[in-house]
C-alpha positions as CSV (number, residue, x, y, z in Angstrom):
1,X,101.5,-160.3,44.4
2,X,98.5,-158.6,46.6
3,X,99.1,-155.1,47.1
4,X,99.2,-153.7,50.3
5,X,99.1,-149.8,51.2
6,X,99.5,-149.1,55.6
7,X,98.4,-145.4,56.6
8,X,99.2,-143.8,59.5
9,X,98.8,-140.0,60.4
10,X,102.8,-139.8,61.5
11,X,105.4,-142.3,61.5
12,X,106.0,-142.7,64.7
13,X,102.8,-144.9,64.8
14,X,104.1,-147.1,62.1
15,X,107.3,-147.6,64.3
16,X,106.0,-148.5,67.7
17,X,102.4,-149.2,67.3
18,X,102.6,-151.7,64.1
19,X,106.6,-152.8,64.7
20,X,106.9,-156.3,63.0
21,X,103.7,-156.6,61.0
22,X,104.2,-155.1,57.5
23,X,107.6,-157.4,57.6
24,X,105.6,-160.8,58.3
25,X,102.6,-159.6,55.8
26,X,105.3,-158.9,53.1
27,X,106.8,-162.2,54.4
28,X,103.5,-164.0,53.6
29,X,103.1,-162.6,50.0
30,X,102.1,-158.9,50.0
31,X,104.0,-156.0,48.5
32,X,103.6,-153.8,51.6
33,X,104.1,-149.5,51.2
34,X,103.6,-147.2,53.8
35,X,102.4,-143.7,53.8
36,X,103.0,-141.3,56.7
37,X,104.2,-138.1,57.2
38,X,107.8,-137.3,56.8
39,X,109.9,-137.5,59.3
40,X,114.0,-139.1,58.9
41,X,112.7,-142.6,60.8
42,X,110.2,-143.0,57.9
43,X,112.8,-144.7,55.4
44,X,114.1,-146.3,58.3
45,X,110.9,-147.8,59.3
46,X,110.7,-149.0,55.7
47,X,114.3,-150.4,55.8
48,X,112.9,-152.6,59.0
49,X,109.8,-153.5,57.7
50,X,111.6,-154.2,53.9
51,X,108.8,-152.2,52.8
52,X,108.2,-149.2,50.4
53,X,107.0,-146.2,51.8
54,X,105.6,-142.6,50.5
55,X,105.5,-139.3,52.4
56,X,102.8,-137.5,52.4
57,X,102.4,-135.0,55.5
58,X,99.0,-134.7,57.2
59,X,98.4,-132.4,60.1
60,X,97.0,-134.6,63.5
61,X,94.5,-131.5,64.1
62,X,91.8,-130.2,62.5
63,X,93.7,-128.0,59.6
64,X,91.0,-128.1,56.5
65,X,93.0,-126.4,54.0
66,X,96.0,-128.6,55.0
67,X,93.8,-132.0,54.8
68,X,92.5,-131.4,51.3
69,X,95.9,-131.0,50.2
70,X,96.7,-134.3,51.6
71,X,93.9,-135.9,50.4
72,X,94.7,-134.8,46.8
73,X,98.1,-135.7,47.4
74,X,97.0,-139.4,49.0
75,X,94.5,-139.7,45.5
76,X,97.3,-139.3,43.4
77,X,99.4,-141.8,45.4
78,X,97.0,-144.7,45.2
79,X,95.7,-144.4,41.7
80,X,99.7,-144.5,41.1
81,X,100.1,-147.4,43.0
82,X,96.3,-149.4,42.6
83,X,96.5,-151.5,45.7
84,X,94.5,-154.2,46.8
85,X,94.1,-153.3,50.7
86,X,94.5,-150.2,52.0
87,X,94.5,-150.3,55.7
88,X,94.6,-147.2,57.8
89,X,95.3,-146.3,61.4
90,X,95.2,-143.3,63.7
91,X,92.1,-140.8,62.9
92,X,93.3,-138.4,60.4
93,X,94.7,-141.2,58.2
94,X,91.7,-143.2,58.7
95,X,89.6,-140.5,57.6
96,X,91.7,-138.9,54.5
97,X,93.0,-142.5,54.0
98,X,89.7,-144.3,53.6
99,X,88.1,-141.1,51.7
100,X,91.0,-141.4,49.1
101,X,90.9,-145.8,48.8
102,X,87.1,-145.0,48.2
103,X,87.5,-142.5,45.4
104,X,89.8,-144.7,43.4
105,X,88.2,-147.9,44.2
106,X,90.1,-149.6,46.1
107,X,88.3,-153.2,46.9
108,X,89.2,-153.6,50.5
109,X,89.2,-150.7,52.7
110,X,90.0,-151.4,56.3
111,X,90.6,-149.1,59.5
112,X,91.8,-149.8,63.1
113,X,90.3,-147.8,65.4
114,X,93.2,-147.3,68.6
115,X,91.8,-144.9,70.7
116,X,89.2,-141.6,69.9
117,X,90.3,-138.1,70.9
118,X,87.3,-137.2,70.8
119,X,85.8,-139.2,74.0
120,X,88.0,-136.1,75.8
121,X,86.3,-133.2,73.9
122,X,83.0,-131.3,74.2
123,X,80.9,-128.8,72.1
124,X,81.4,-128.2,68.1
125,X,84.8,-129.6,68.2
126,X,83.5,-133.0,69.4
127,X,80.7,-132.5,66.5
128,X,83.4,-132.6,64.1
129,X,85.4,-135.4,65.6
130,X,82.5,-137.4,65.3
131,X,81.2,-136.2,61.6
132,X,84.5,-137.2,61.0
133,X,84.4,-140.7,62.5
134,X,81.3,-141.4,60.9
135,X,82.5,-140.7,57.6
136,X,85.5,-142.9,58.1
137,X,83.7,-145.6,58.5
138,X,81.1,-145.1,56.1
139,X,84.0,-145.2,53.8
140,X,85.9,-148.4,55.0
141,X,84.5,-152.0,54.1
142,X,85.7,-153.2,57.8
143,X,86.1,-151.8,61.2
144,X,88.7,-152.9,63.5
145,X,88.4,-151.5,67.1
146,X,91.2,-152.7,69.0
147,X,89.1,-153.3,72.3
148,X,85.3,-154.7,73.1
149,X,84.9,-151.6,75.2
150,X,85.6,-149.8,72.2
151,X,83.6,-151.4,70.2
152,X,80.7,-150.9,72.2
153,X,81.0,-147.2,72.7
154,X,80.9,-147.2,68.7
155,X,78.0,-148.9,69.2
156,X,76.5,-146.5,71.7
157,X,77.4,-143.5,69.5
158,X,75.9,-144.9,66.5
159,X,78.8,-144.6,63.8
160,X,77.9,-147.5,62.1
161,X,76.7,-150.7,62.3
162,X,77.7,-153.7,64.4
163,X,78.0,-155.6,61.3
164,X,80.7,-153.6,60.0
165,X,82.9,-154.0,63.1
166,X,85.1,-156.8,64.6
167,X,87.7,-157.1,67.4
168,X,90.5,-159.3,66.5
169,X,91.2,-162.0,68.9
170,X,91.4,-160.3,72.4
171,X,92.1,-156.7,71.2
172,X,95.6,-154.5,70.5
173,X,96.4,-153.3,67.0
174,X,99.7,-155.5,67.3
175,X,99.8,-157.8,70.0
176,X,103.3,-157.7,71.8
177,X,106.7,-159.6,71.2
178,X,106.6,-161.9,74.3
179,X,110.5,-162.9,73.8
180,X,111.5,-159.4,73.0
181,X,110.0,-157.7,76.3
182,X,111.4,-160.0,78.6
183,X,114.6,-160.1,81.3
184,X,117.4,-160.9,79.7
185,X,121.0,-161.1,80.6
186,X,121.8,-157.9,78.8
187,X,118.8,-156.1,79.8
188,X,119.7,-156.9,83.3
189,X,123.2,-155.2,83.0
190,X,121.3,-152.1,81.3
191,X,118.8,-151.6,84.4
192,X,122.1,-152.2,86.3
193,X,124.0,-149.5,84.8
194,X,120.8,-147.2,84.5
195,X,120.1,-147.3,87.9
196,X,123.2,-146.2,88.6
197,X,123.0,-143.5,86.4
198,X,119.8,-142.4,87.7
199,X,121.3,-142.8,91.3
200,X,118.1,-145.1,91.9
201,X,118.8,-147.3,95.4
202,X,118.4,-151.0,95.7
203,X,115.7,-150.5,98.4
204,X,114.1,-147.3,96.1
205,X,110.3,-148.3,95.0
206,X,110.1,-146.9,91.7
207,X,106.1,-145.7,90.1
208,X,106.8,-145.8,86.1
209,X,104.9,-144.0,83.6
210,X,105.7,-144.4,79.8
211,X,104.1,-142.4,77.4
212,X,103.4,-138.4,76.3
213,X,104.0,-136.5,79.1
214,X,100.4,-134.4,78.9
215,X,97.0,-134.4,80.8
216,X,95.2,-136.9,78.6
217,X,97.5,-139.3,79.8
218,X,96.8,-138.4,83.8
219,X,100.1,-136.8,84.4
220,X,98.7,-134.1,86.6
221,X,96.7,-136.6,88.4
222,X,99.8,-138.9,89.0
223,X,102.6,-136.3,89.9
224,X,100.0,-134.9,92.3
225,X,99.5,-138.5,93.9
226,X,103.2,-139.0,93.9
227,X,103.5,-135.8,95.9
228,X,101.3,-137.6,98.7
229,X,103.0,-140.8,98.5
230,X,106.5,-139.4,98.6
231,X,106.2,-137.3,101.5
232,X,104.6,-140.2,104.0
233,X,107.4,-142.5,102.2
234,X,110.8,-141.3,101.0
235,X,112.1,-144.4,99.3
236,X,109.6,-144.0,96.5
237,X,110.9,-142.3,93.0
238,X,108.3,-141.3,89.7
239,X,110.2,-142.3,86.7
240,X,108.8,-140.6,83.9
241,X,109.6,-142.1,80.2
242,X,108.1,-139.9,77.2
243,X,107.9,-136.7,75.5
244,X,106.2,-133.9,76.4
245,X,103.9,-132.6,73.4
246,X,103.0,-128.8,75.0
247,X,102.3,-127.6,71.5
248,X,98.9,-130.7,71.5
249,X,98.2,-131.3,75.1
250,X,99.9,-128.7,77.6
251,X,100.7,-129.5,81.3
252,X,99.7,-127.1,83.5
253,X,103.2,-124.7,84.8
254,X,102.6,-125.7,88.4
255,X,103.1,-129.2,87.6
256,X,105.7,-128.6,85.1
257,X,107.5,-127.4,88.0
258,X,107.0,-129.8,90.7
259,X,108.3,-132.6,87.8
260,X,111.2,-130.1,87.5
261,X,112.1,-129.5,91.5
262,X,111.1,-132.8,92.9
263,X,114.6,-134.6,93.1
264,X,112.5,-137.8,93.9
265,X,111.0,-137.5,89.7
266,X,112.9,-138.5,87.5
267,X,112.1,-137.3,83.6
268,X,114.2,-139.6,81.2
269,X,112.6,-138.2,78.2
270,X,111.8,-140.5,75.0
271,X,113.2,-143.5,74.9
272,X,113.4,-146.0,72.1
273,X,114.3,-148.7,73.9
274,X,112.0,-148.4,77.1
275,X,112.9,-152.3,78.0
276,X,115.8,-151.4,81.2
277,X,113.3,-148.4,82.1
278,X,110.6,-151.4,82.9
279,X,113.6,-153.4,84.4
280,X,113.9,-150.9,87.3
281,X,110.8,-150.3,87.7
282,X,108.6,-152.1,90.2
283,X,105.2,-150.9,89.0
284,X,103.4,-149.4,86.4
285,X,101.0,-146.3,86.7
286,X,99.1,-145.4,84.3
287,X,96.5,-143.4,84.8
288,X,95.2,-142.3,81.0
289,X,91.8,-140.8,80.5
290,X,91.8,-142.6,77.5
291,X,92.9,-145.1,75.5
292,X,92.5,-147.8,72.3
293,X,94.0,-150.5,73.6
294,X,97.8,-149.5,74.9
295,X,100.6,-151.3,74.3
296,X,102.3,-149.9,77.6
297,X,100.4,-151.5,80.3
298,X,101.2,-155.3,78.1
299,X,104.9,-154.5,77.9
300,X,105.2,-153.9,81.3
301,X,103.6,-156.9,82.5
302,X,105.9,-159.0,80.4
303,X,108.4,-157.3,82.7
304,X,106.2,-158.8,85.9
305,X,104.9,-155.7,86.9
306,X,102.1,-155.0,88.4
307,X,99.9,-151.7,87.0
308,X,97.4,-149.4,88.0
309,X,95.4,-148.1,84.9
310,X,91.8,-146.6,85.2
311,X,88.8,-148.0,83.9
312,X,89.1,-147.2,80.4
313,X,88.9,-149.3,77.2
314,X,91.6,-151.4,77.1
315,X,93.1,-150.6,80.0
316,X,90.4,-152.5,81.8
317,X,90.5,-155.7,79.7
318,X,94.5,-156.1,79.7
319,X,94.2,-155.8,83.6
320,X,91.9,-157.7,85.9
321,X,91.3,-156.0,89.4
322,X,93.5,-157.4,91.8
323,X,95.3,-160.0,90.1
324,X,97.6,-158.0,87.5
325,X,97.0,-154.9,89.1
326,X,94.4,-152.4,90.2
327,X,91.9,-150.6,88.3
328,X,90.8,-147.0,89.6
329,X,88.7,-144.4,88.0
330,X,89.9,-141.6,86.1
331,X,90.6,-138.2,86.5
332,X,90.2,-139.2,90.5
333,X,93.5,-138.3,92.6
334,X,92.6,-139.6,95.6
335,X,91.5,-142.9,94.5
336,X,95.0,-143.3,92.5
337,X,97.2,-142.1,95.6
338,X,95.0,-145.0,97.4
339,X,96.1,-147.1,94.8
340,X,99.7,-146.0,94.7
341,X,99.8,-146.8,98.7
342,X,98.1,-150.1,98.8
343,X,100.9,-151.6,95.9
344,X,103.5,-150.1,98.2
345,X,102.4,-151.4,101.7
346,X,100.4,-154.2,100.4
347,X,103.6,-156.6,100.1
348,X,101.2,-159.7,100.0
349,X,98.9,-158.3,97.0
350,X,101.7,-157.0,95.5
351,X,104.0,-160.0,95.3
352,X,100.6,-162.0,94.0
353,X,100.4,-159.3,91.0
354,X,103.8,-159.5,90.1
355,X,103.9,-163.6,89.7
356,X,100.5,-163.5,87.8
357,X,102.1,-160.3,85.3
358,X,103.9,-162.0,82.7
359,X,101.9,-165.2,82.2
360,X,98.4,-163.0,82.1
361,X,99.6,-161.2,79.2
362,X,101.8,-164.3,77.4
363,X,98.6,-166.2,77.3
364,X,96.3,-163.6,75.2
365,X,98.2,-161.2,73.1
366,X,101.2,-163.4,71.9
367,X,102.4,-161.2,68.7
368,X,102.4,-163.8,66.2
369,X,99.1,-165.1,67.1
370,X,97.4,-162.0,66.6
371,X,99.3,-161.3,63.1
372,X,97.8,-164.6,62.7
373,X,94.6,-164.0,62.4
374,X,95.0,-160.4,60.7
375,X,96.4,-162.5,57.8
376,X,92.9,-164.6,58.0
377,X,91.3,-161.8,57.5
378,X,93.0,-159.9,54.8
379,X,92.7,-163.2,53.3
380,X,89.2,-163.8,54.0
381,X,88.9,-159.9,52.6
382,X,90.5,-161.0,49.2
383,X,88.8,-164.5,48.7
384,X,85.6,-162.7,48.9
385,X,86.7,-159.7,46.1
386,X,88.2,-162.7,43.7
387,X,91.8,-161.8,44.2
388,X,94.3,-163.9,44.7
């Protein structure tokens, strides 16, 4: 049986980014483990995905002492367990997790690229990020960016050649579960009882945001907007779904406060099941600075709603201007309050968006289609190294 080792920095990645893959690889022949940090979901993960798993913690910043450590730590592990594949994710894992594969040997050496921190930093720290990027890929045998425009700012910056990188099918890391984010009869009594809860009225238009509550993710940008909106009209509500992370990416205290006094936000907080959170919804904002190639603005169109993203990688292939929803710049308030106003008065453009949601995302990034043709290419990978 081909052995297959998954790292990801924390295991919160393995749970919502990669959710369902490592099951249908190990369905397909591989003897899947996972390695992430430790948290209690990690053997619960591995329960879900009937795969093995070690911890080994690795910090997300830039902690030298504590990334040698790990690295030891991750070259002990794979000389143990002489895998086949090692595919990594997130850029910390990529970076100790290819360095480590590459030390032992290990034939195929993969990485996803989701998303670079570093296209929000400046000056040495940006320097490293990208040292660090470089060496990543100088260490993996493939390249997966999960966007074109990804891809291509690789390109631009020069961290390795275009032969070395390929976007599978139309982009994502994992495609989405088409039947699972969909209206169902119970997910319908949920959003019921939630918008209750929430006291949320039938004629209430409600802006959604899902994701980490910090500025990377536009949060100042948006709750300033909403400010706008929701003074010229009152029946509009900001539900926000997702942690804040103050210790990474802080929000400033004056907006910390207006999410905190404005009776017309709503904070639910994380939220593993974010499906009746969609169902109440009537868009999606989402106005990241940026991105990989999210799997929020996909699950919400499954759910027929329309999104404003900014023009971003991914963000800008998984919407098309005006017929899932509106692409704006980032970092630019006014142009998001414009936006924000046009989906709410426009009712014409709006109901146009919302028909076309669910079908534009059914038809590209159908889960099992894209785990599809990952198979093909760990496949392709092995015929090539004479394993079978």
């Amino acid at each position: 049986m081909v052995k297959l080792v998954r790292i990801t920095t924390v295991p919160i990645s393995l749970d919502k980014l990669l959710q369902g893959q490592l099951k249908y690889m190990r369905g397909n022949g591989f003897d899947v483990k996972m390695i992430s940090s430790w948290d209690e979901k990690l053997p619960l993960i591995a329960e879900r995905e009937t795969s093995g798993y070690v911890a080994i913690n690795m910090k997300r910043a830039i902690s030298p002492f504590d990334d040698i450590i790990s690295l030891i730590k991750l070259i002990k592990t794979l000389k143990k367990l002489k895998p086949d594949i090692v595919h990594t994710h997130t850029p910390k894992a990529g970076l100790l997790g290819m360095c480590a594969a590459w030390l032992v040997k290990t034939p195929i050496r993969l990485h996803t690229v989701a998303g670079l921190p570093l296209m929000e930093t400046t000056g040495v720290k940006r320097n490293i990020l990208e040292a660090a990027e470089r060496w990543t890929y100088r260490f993996a045998n493939k390249v997966y960016p999960n966007s074109k425009n990804l891809q291509q700012f690789i390109l631009d910056n020069r961290f390795c050649s275009a032969s070395k990188l390929k976007v599978i099918g139309n982009g994502s890391s994992n495609g989405i579960n088409t039947e699972n984010f969909k209206l169902t009869d119970s997910v319908v009594e949920q959003a019921r009882q939630l918008k209750s809860k929430l006291l949320i009225g039938e004629q209430d238009f409600v802006f959604t945001f899902v994701g980490r509550l910090v500025k990377d993710k536009g949060i100042e940008e948006l709750v300033q907007s909403f400010s706008v909106i929701n003074k010229k009209h009152p029946k509009t509500r900001l539900l926000l779904v997702g942690p804040f992370e103050p210790e990474l990416d802080p929000l400033s205290n004056d907006c910390l406060i207006k999410i905190q006094s404005n009776k017309t936000i709503i904070n639910a907080g994380f939220q593993n099941d974010i499906k009746p959170y969609l169902a109440i919804s009537s868009a999606l904002v989402f106005p990241s600075y940026r991105e990989g190639f999210p799997n929020v603005p996909m699950q919400a169109g499954c759910f027929n709603l329309p999104a404003i993203v900014t023009n971003i990688n991914g963000c800008n292939e998984i919407i098309n201007q005006g017929e899932n929803g509106l692409i704006i710049p980032p970092k630019n308030i006014e142009a998001l309050t414009d936006a924000m106003e046009r989906l709410f008065t426009d009712k014409l453009l709006y109901n146009k968006m919302k028909i076309n949601a669910r079908k534009m995302i059914v038809d590209r990034y159908e889960q099992t289609y894209f785990w599809s043709l990952l198979l093909k290419e760990y496949q392709q990978h092995l015929k090539q190294h004479g394993i079978s």
